[in-house]
VEXBA-197572 format. One record per residue (C-alpha): residue in one letter; x, y, z. Coordinates in pm, whole numbers, plus 50000, padded with zeros to 5 digits. Each point is the difference from the previous one (the first is absolute). Layout:
N
AXYZ/...
This chain:
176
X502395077151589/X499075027949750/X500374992349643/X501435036349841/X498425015649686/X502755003949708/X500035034349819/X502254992249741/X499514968549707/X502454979150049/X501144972849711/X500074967850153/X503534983949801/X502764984150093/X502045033050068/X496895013150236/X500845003950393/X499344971150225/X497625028250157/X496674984149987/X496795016749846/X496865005450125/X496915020450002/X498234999550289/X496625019949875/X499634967449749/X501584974650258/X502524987649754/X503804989149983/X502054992149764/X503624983550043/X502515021049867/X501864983549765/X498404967849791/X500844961950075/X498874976949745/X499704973950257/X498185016650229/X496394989150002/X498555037850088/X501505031649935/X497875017250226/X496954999250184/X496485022649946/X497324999750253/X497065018149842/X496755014950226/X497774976749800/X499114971549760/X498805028549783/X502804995249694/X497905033249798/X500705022750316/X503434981050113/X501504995849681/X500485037249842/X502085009650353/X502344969349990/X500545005449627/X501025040250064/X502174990150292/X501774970849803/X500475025449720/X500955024450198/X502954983050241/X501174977349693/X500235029649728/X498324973449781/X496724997349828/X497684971050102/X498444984049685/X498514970150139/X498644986350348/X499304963850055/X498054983750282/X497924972350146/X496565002949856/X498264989950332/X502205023550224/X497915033349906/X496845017949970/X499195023549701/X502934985949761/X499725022549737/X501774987949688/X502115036649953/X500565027150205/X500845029649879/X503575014350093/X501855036449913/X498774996249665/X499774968249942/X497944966150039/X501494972350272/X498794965649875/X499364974450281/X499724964549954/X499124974650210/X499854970850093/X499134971550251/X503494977049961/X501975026650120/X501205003350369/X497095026350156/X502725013350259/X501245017949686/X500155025949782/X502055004549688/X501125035349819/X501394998049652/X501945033449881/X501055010949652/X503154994850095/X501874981050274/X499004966750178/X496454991650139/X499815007350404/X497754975650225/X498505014250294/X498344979250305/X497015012950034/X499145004650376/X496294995950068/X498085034350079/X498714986550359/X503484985150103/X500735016950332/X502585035049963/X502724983550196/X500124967549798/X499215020149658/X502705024050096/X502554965850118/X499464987749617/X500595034749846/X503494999350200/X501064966949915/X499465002149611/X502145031049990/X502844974150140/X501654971249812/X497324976249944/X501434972749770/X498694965750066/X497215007950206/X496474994949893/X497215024850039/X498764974850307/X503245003350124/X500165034149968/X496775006650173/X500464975250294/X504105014550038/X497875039349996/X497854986850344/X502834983150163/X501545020650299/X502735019549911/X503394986850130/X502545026750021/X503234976449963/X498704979049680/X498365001549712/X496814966450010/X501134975249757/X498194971749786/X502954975150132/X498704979050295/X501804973850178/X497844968250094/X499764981850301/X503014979350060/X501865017249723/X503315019449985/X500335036649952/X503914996149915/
């Protein structure tokens, strides 16, 4: 599977396509329209733990595809190296903040305008095929489903007649 690179910014609302977005030269998707109970509203697997060199691209990209402007990024303190507390952007100073009660899976961008998005951070030595899996699934419906969920569902085997699902049937139980 090849992720595609968008050339057009796309606003992620409600009237957006169900066409899902993603940039492969950052390794990012983003489901294409928002659903306050999803957990994730995309997934980001960045080259490093670097957050100075990872940062700026992510924050261009997000920009970029969401026609918004990114005022705020907040993460787990422990999850990166060289956590600068700004980062300059078009003009403009990012804040980060940080810190260690937050989930470290994730990453949080705050606009001007417009709800927050979460994005599941996929760690930079996770194998392409798996990486790639997780990039897929976010860009699909995934209310209910915890980032564990969503990274063990992303290294299942594909099944070409279901979607996996969280609902299990015990032994000695019913499925009707």
């Amino acid at each position: 599977m090849t992720l595609t690179l968008l050339s057009q910014p796309a606003p992620l609302s409600s009237a957006s396509s169900a066409i899902p977005r993603a940039d492969s030269a950052l390794r990012l998707s983003l489901h294409p329209v928002p659903n306050r109970r999803a957990v994730v509203n995309g997934a980001w697997w960045p080259y490093s733990r670097d957050a100075a060199a990872e940062l700026p691209g992510l924050i261009a990209a997000v920009d970029r595809l969401l026609d918004r402007v990114t005022l705020r990024i907040s993460v787990h303190g422990d999850t990166w190296q060289s956590l600068p507390r700004r980062i300059p952007a078009r003009g403009r100073q990012i804040r980060i903040s940080w810190s260690r009660h937050t989930d470290p899976r994730l990453i949080t961008l705050s606009f001007a305008t417009g709800e927050p998005i979460v994005l599941l951070i996929i760690p930079s030595g996770t194998a392409a095929d798996a990486a790639q899996a997780t990039l897929k699934l976010t860009t699909q419906d995934t209310a209910g489903l915890t980032p564990d969920d969503i990274l063990t569902l992303a290294t299942l085997p594909s099944r070409p007649a279901a979607r996996p699902t969280l609902r299990t049937v015990t032994a000695g139980s019913s499925a009707d």
